[in-house]
C-alpha positions in Angstrom: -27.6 37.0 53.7 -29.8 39.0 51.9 -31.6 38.5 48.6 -29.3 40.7 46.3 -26.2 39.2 48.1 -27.6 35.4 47.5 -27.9 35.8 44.0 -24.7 37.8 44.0 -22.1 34.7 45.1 -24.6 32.1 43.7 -22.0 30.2 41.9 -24.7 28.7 39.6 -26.4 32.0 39.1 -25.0 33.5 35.3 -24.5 37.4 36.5 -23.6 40.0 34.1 -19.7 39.1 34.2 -20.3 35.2 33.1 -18.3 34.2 30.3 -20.1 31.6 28.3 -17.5 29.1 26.7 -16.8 29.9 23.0 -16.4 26.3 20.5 -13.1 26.9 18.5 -14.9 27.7 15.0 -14.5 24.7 13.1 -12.2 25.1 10.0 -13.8 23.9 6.7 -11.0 24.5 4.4 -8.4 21.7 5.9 -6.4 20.9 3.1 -7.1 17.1 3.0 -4.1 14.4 2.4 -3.0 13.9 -0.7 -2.3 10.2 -2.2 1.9 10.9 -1.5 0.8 12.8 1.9 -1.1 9.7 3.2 1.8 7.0 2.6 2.7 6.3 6.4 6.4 5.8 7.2 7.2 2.1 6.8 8.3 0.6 10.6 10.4 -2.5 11.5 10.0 -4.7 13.8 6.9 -6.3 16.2 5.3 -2.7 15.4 5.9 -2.8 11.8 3.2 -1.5 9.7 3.7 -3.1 6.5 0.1 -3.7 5.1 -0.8 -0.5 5.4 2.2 0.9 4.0 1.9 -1.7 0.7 -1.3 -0.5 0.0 -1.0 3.6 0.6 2.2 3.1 -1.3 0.2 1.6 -4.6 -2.5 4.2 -4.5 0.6 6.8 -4.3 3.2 5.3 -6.8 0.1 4.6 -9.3 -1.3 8.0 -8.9 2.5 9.6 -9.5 3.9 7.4 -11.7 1.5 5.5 -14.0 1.9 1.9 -14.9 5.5 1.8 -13.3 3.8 2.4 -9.7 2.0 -1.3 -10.4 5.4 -2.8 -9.2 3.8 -2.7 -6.0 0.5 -4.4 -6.2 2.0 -6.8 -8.9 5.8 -7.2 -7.8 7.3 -6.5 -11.6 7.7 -4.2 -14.1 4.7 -3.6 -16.7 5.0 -4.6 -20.0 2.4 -2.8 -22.5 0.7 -5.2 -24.3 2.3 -5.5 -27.7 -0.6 -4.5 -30.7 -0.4 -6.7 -34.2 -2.1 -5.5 -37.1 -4.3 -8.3 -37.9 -6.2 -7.1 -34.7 -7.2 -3.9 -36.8 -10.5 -3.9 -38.7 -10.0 -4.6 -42.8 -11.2 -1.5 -45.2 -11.9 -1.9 -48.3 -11.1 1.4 -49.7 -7.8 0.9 -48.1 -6.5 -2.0 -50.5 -2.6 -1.6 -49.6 -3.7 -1.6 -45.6 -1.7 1.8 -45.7 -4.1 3.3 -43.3 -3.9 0.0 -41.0 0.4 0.3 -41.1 0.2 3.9 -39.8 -2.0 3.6 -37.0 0.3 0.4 -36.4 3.2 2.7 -36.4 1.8 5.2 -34.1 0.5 3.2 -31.8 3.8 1.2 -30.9 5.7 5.1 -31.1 3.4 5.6 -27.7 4.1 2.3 -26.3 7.8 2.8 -26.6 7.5 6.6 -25.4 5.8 5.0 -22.6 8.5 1.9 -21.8 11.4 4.9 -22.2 9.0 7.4 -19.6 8.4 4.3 -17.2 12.6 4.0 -17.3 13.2 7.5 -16.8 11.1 7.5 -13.8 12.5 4.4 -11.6 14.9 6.6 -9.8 12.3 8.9 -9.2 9.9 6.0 -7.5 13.0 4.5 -5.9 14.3 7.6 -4.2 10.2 8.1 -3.4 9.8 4.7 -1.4 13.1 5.6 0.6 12.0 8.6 1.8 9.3 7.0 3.5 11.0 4.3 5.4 12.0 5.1 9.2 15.9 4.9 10.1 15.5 1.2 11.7 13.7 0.2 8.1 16.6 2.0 6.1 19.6 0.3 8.6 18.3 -3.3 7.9 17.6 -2.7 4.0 21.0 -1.9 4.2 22.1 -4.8 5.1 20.5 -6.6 3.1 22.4 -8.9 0.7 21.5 -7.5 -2.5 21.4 -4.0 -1.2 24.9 -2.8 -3.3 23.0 -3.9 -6.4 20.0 -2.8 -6.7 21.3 0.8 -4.7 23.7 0.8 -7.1 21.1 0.0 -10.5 18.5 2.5 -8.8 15.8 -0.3 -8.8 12.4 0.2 -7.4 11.5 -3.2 -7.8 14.6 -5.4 -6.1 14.3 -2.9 -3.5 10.9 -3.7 -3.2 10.8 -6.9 -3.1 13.7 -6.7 -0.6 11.2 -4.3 1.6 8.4 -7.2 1.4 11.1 -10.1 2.5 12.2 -7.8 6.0 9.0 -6.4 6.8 6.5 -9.7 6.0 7.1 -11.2 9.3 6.7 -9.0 12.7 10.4 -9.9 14.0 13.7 -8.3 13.9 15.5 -11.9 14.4 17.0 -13.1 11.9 17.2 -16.8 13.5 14.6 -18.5 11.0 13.0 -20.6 13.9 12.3 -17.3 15.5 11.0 -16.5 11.9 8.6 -19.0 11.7 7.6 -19.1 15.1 6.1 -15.6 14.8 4.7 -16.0 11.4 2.8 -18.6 12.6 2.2 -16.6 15.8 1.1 -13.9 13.6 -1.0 -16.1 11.3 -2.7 -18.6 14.1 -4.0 -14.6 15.8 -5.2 -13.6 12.4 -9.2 -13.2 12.7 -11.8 -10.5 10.8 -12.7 -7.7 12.9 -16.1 -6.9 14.1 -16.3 -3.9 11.7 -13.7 -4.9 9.0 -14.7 -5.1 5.4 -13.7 -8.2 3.5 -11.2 -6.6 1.2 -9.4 -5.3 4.0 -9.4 -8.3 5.7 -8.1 -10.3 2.4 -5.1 -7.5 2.3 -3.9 -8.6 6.1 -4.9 -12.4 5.2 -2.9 -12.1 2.2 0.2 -10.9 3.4 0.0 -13.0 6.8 -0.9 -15.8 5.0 2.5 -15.7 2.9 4.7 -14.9 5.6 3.7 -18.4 7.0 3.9 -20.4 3.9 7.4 -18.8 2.9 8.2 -19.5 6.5 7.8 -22.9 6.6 8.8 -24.0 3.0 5.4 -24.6 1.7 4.7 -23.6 -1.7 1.4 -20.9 -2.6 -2.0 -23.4 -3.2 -4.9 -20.9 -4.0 -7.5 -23.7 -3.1 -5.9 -24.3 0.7 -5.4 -20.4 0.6 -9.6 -20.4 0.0 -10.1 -22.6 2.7 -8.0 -21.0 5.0 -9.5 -17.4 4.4 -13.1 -19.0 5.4 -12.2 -20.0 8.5 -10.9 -16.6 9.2 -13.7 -14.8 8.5 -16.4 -13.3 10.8 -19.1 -15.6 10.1 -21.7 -14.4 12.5 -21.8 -11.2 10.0 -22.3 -13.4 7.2 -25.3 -15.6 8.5 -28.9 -15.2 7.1 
């Protein structure tokens, strides 16, 4: 074989008719997810996804509807703090307190626009959260036994809180021994990750931590709740 035909069929050689392999141009204007966008579609079951869902849902449901969207980080409806007028600063050009009335006055007007907005909205949040469950999660809320009356009220937060009671433990028994054998399943595998933050980790320790004391009966104790989130924790990342 000669020279010119060696380098011809070289297959490493990069003749005149190689095509060099173009990167697909990356795109810099993605639209990122919006607050609503980024609530994940709540699952039943072993693969149920329920601390994530909890918290995208309260970044969404805050972001959309104000201080009604707090029924999911606090499990009840807001109340606005109610505003007396001895809190207001005396002035003594203003003998009568007319001034100090007024503001009074205007400032519970808000609060009850707000109480009467936060009302108008709650089938708006409620038709919201049930858009984002999956078929199986929609079939069992369903069935739950105070589904006709809080479907039939439009209430966010009953149907909440009936969300949290069907999707706290990993299970689709109802059996309660199955129940509590998988919260404490659940609980006993609960350890930090190697790379997860601490308020993270409190969200999933939270939540599986509850599951187990509703489980077996035992009533909320923040001090043994303490405890027990130390001896979860990763403590090689938090020696000196």
């Amino acid at each position: 074989m000669t020279e010119h035909e060696e380098k011809k069929y070289n297959p490493y050689c990069k003749g005149p008719n190689f095509k060099k392999k173009t990167q697909r141009p990356i795109n810099h204007h993605i639209k990122p997810k919006t607050a609503k966008e980024a609530v994940p579609t709540l699952q039943y079951g072993q693969q149920n996804n329920w601390i994530e869902f909890r918290k995208r849902m309260g970044i969404a449901a805050t972001e959309k509807y104000g201080n009604l969207g707090l029924i999911i980080e606090q499990e009840k409806y807001y109340e606005p703090p109610a505003i007396h007028p001895a809190l207001y600063k005396e002035d003594p050009n203003d003998p009568f307190e007319l001034y100090k009335i007024m503001v009074h006055e205007a400032v519970n007007k808000e609060i009850s626009k707000e109480i009467c907005r936060m009302k108008n909205n709650r089938s708006n949040l409620y038709a919201f959260i049930l858009s984002k469950l999956s078929c199986t999660s929609e079939d069992e809320l369903k069935r739950h036994k105070d589904f006709e009356k809080f479907h039939a009220d439009v209430d966010p937060l009953s149907m909440w809180i009936a969300l949290k009671e069907l999707h706290l433990v990993t299970t689709q028994s109802k059996t309660s021994a199955i129940i509590c054998l998988q919260a404490s399943e659940d609980y006993e595998k609960l350890h930090q990750g190697g790379f997860e933050k601490l308020t993270s980790f409190k969200e999933r320790f939270d939540i599986r931590f509850q599951a187990y004391n509703t489980s077996l009966g035992n009533p909320q104790c923040e001090e043994r709740s303490a405890m027990q989130f130390l001896s979860k924790i990763n403590r090689n990342r938090y020696r000196h």
